[in-house]
C-alpha positions as CSV (number, residue, x, y, z in Angstrom):
1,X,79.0,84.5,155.3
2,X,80.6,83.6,158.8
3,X,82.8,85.8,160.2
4,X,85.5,83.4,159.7
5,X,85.1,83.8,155.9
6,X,88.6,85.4,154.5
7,X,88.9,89.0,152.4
8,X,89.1,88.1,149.2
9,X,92.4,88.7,149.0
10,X,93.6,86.4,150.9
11,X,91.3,83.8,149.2
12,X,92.9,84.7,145.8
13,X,96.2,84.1,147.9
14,X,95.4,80.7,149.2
15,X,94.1,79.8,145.9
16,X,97.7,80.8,144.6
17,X,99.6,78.9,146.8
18,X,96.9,75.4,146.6
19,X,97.6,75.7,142.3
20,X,101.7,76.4,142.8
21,X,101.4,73.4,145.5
22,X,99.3,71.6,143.1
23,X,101.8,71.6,140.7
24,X,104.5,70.7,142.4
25,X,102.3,67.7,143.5
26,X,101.4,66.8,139.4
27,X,105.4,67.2,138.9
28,X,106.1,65.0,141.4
29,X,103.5,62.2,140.3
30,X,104.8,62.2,136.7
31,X,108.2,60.7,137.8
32,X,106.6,58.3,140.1
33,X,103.1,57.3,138.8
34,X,100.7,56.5,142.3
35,X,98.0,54.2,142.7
36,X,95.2,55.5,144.8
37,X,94.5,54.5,148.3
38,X,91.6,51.8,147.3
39,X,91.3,48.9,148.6
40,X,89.8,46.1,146.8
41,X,87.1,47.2,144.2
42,X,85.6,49.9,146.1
43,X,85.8,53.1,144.9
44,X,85.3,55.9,147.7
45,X,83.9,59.1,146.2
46,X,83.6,62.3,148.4
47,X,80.5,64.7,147.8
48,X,81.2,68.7,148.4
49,X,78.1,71.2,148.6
50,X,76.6,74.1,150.1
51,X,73.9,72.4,152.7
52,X,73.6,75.3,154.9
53,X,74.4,78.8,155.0
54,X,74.0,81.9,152.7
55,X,74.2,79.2,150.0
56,X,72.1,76.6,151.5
57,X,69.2,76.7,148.8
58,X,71.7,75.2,146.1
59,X,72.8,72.1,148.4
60,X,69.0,71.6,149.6
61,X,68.2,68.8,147.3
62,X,71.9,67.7,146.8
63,X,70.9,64.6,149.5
64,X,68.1,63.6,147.7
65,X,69.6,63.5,144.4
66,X,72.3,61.7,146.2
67,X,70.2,59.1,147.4
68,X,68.9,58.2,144.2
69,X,72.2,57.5,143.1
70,X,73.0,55.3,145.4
71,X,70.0,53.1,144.5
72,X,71.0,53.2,141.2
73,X,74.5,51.9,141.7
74,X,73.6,49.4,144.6
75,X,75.3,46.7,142.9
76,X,78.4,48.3,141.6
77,X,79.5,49.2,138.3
78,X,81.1,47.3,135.8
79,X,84.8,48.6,134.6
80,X,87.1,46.3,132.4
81,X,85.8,43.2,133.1
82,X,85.7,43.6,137.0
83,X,82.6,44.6,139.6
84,X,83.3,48.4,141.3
85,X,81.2,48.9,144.5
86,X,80.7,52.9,144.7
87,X,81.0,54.3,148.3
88,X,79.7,58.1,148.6
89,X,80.7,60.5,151.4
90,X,79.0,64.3,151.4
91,X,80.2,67.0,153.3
92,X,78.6,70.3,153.5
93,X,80.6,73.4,153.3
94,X,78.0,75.7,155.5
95,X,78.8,78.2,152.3
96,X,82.1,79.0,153.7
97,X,85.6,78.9,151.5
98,X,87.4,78.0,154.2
99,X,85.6,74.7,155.4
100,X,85.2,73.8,152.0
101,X,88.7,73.6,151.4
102,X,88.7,71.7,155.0
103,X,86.2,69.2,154.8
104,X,88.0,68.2,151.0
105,X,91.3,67.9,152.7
106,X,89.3,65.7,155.5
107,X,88.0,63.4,152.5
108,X,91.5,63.0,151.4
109,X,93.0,62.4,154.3
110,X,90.5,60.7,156.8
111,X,88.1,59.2,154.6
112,X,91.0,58.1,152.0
113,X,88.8,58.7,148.7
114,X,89.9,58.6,145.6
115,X,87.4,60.6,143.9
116,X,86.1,64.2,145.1
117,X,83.0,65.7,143.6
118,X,81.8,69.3,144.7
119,X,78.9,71.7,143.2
120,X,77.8,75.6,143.7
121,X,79.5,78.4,143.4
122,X,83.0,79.6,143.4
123,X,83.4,79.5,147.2
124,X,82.2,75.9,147.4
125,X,83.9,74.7,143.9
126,X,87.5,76.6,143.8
127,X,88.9,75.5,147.3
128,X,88.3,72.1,146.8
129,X,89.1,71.4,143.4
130,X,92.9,73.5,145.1
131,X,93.1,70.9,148.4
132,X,92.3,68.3,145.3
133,X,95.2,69.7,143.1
134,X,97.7,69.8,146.2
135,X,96.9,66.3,147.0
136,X,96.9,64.8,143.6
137,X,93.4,63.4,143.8
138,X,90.8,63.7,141.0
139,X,88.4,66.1,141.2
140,X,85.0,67.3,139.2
141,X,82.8,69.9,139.6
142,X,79.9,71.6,138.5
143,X,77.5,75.0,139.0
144,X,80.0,77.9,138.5
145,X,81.0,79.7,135.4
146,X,83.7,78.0,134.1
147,X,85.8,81.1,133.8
148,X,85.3,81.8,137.7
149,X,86.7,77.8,138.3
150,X,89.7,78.0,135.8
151,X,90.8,82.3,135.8
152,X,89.7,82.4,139.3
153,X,92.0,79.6,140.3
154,X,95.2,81.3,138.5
155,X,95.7,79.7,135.0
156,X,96.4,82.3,132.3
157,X,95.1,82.9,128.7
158,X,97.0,81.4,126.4
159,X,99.2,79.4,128.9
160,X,99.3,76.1,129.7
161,X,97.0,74.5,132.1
162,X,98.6,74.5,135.8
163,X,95.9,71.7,136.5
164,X,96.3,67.9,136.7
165,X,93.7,66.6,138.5
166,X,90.3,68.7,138.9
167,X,88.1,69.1,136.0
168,X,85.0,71.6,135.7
169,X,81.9,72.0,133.5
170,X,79.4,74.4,133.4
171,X,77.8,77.1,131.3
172,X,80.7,80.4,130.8
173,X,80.3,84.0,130.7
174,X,79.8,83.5,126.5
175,X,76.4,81.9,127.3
176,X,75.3,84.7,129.7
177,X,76.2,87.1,126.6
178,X,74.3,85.3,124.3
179,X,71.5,84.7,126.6
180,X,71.1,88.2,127.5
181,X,71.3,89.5,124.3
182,X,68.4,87.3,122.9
183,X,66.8,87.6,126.3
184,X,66.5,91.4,126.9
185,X,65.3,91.8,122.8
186,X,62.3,90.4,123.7
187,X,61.5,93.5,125.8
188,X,61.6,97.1,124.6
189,X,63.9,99.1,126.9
190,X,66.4,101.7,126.4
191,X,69.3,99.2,126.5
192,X,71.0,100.9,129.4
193,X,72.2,98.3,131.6
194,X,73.4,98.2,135.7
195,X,75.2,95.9,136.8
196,X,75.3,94.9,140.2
197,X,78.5,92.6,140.7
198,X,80.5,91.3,144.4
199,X,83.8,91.4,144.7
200,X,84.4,87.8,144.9
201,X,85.3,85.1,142.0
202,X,82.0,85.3,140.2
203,X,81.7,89.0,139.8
204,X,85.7,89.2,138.6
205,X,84.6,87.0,135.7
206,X,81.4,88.9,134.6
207,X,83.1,92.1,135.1
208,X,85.8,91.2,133.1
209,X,84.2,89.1,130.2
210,X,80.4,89.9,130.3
211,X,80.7,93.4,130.7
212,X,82.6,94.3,127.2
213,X,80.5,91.3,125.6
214,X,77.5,93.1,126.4
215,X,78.8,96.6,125.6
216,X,79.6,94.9,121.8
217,X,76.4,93.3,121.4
218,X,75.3,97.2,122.1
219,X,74.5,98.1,125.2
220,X,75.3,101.2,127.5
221,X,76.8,99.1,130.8
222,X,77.1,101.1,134.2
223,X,79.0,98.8,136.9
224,X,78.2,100.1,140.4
225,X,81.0,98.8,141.5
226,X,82.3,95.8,143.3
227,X,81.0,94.9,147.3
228,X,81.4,92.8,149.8
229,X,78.8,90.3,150.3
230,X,76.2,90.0,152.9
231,X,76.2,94.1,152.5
232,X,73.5,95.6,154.7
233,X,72.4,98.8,152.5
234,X,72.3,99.3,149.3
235,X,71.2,103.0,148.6
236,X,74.1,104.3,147.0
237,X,73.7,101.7,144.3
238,X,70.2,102.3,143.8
239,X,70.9,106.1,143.9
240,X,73.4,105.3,141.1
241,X,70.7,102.9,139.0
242,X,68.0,105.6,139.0
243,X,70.6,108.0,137.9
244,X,71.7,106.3,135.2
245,X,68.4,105.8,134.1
246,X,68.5,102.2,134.4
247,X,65.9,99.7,132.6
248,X,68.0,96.7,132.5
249,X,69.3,95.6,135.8
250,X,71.4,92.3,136.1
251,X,73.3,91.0,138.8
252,X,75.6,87.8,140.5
253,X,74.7,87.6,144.1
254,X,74.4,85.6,147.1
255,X,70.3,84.6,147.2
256,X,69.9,86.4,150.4
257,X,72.2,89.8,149.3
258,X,69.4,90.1,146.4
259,X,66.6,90.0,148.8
260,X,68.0,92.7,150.6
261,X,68.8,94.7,147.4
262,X,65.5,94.2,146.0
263,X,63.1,95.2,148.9
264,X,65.3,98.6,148.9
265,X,65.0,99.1,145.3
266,X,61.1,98.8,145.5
267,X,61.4,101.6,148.5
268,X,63.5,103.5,146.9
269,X,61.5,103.0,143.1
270,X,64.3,101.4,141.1
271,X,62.1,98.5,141.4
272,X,59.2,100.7,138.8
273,X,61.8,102.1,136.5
274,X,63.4,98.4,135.0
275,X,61.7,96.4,133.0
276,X,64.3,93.8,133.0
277,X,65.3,92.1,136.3
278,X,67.8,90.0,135.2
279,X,69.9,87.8,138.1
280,X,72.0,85.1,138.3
281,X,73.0,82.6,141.7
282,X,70.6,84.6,143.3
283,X,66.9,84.1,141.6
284,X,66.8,80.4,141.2
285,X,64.6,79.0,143.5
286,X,61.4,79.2,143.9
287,X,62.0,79.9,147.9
288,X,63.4,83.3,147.2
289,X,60.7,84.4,144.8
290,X,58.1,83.3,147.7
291,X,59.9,85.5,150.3
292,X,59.6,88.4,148.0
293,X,56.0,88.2,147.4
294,X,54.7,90.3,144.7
295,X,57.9,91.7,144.7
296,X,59.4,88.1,142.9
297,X,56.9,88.2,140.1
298,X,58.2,88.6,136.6
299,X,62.0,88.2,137.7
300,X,64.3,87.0,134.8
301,X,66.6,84.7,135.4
302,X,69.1,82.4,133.8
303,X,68.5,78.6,134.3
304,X,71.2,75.4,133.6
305,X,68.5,73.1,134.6
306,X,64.3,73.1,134.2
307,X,62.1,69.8,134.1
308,X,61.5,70.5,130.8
309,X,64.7,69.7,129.2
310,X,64.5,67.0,126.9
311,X,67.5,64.8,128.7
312,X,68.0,61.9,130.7
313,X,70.2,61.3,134.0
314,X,71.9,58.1,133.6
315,X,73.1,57.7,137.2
316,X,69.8,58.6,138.7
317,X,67.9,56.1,135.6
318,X,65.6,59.1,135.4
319,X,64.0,61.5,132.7
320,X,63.6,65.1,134.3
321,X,60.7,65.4,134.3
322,X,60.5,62.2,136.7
323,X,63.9,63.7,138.6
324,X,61.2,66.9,138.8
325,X,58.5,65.3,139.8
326,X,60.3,62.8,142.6
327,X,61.7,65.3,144.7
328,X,58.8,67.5,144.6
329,X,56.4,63.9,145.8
330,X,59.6,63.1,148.5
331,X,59.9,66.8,149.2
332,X,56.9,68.8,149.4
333,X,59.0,71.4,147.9
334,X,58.9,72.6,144.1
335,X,61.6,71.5,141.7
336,X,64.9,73.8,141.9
337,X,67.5,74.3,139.5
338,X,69.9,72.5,140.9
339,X,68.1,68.9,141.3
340,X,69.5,68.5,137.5
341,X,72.7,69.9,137.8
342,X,74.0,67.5,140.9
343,X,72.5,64.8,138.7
344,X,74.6,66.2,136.1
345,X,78.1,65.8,137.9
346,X,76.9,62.2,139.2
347,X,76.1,61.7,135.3
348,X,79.5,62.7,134.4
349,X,81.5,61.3,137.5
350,X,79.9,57.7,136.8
351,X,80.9,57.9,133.0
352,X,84.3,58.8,133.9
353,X,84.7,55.6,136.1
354,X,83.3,53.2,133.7
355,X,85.4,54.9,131.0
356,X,88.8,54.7,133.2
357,X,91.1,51.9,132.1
358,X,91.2,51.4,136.0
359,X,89.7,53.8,138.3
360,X,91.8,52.9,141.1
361,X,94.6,54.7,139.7
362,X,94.1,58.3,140.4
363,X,96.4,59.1,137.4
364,X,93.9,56.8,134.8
365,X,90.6,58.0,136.6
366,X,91.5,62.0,135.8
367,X,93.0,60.9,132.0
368,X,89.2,59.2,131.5
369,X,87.8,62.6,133.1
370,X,90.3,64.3,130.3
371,X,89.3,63.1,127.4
372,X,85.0,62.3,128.7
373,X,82.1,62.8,125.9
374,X,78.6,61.5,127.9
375,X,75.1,62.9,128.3
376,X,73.9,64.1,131.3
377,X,70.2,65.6,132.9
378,X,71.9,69.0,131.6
379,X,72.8,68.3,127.9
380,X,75.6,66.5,126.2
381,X,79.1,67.7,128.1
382,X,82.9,66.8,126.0
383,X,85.8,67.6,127.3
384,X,88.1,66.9,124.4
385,X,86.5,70.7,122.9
386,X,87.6,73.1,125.3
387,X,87.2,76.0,126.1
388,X,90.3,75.3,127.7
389,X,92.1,72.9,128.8
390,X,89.9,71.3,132.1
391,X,87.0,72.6,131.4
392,X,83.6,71.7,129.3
393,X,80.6,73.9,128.7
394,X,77.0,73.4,129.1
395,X,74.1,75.5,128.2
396,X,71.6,78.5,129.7
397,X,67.8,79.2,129.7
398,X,66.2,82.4,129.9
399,X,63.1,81.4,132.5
400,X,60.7,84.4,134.1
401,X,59.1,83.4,137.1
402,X,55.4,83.9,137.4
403,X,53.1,84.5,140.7
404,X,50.0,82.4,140.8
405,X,46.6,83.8,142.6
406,X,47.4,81.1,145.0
407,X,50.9,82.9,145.6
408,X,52.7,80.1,144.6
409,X,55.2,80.2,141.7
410,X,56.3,78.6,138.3
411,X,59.0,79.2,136.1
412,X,58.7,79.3,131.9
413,X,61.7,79.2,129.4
414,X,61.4,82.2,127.6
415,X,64.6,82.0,125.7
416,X,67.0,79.4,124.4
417,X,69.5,81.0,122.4
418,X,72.5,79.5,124.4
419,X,70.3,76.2,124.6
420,X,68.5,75.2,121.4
421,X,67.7,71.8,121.8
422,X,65.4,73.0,124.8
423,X,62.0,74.3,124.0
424,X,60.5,77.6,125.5
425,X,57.5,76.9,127.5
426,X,56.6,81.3,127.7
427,X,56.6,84.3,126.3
428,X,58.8,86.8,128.1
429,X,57.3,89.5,129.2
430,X,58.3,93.0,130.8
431,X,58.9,93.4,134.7
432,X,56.0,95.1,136.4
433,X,55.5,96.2,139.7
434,X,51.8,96.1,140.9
């Protein structure tokens, strides 16, 4: 992170204050009702994602996927009877709370949009759906636990939602449970488990939820304890791991953090003593396993998105396999994670519009985000179930990823317990250093 990133503390303060001005904002807008700022029939939509940075790998095909929308929706959309044109605005977030929250506040109030869509993470996700909130602007997000988005924002089990206007979906710390469980069955270990977890919004939420989850479905849990990310040395951890006589490891880190941890666990032979190397936001992309080398092969992962599912994007007008197989040609790249889940929130966001009595009222457009049921490139989202209030789930893949003789790798589902409409392409198989 930069070095103007804030302690977390003070993030969990900010985000405090955005949700208590938030909600003096929604009280305010349910005695006087407000139109948003557009003018005519063109809707103005800003786009929020991590293009650079620590994070950059999940914003790297955001523009592409981006572009294909906007071909799709060249001619505007048709709500009640009238002809929408669709005007999209992306700012990137260089992986840093702070201008997140900035760059939404500068869609509100420069580029006057009446829609703000953001994707990746906690740190991209949380400060702008809290500018969103303060300003009374709808808002919809994707790619964080939905936990981290809704807890990590300061709402309360069992309490009434202090949102109004920003809306999340995405997998929760329930799939991870019942993705692991099936997951890490398919491999004979000793069921002792470390867990390597920041201290930042996404490691609160595992810690709190997936840790006792985990411990139920019976495993023996060791949490080394929380750290700061973009930590330089990781030997007391691994001391810890090889202590504990580890065979399960699973963490929640930035991409680059588990680079670093990973090279020191094969110096330090943690990386010979797992057989499960189980991550999540770090250990998506086919980028990081190339950097590791032989290092990356047979790392388990948990995917939201793989060309394989059997699901259409509706704003893009693609299957996956052709959203796959399009950025790869346009790219050079391979296909990555993400490509389906931006496609996702356009999927959503577009549905939402179309469904909105009139999506030039702010107040209509979030009540049609409320109450939304659509398919997406991820799977069928519906907001009217829960979890809780603001919130829909989507589903997780066990993938492994695999090490061609060319070097180059490829990822197979090897479980789908959390996603059963999605076949496995694999077998899993142990972790194996050479």
């Amino acid at each position: 992170m930069s070095n103007d990133t804030p302690s977390n503390s003070s993030m969990r303060a900010t985000s405090r204050r955005a949700v208590l001005r938030g909600g003096a904002a929604a009280a305010g807008l349910a005695a006087f009702p407000m139109i948003g700022r557009t003018q005519g029939n063109t809707l103005r939509i800003g786009v929020v994602s991590p293009r650079s940075g620590p994070l950059a790998l999940f914003g790297e095909s955001d523009g592409w996927v981006l572009d294909q929308v906007r071909k799709q929706v060249a001619g505007g959309v048709d709500v009640g009877g009238k002809r929408w044109n669709l005007e999209f605005i992306d700012k990137d977030t260089t992986s840093n709370p702070v201008r997140a929250a900035s760059v939404a506040r500068e869609l509100i109030n420069a580029d006057k949009v009446d829609f703000v869509l953001s994707t990746s993470t906690p740190e991209t996700v949380n400060p702008v759906a809290d500018a969103c909130e303060a300003a009374g602007v709808p808002a919809l997000s994707t790619t964080s636990p939905w936990e981290a988005f809704y807890f990590g924002r300061g709402a309360k089990p069992g309490e009434p939602s202090p949102f109004k206007w920003s809306y999340h979906f995405c997998f929760g710390v329930g799939s991870f449970a019942r993705l692991y469980a099936d997951q890490w069955s398919k491999v004979a270990t000793n069921k002792k488990v470390g867990m390597l977890l920041p201290a930042d919004a996404d490691g609160n939420a595992i810690r709190r939820s997936l840790i006792p989850a985990l411990q139920k479905a019976g495993f023996t849990v060791f949490d080394a304890g929380p750290y700061q990310n973009g930590l330089a040395d990781f030997s007391a951890q691994i001391a810890a791991f090889r202590k504990e006589e580890i065979e399960i490891f699973n963490t929640f880190p930035f991409p680059p953090d588990f680079a670093v941890f990973w090279r020191q666990a094969a110096q330090r032979g943690l990386a010979r003593q797992v057989k499960v190397v189980q991550t999540a936001k770090a250990g998506l992309f086919a980028a990081e396993m190339e950097a590791l080398g032989q290092l990356g092969h047979g790392i388990h992962s948990g995917a939201y998105w793989h060309r394989s599912f059997p699901f259409s994007s509706p704003a893009t007008g693609m299957t996956n396999a052709q959203l796959a197989d399009g950025y790869e040609k346009a790219s050079g790249k391979v296909a990555n994670v993400q490509i389906g889940a931006t496609a996702s929130l356009f999927d959503a966001a577009l549905a939402a519009v179309r469904a909105s009595s009139n999506p030039g009222d702010r107040a209509a457009l979030a009540a049609s985000i409320a109450r939304l049921k659509t398919p997406t490139a991820v799977g069928d989202i519906d907001f009217t179930t829960g979890p809780v209030p603001n919130c829909a789930t989507t589903g997780l893949v066990g993938v492994q990823w695999l090490r061609g003789a060319n070097g180059k790798f490829s990822v197979n589902i090897v479980s789908n317990a959390d996603h059963p409409k999605v076949a496995l392409t694999g077998q899993m198989t142990p972790y194996k250093l050479a």
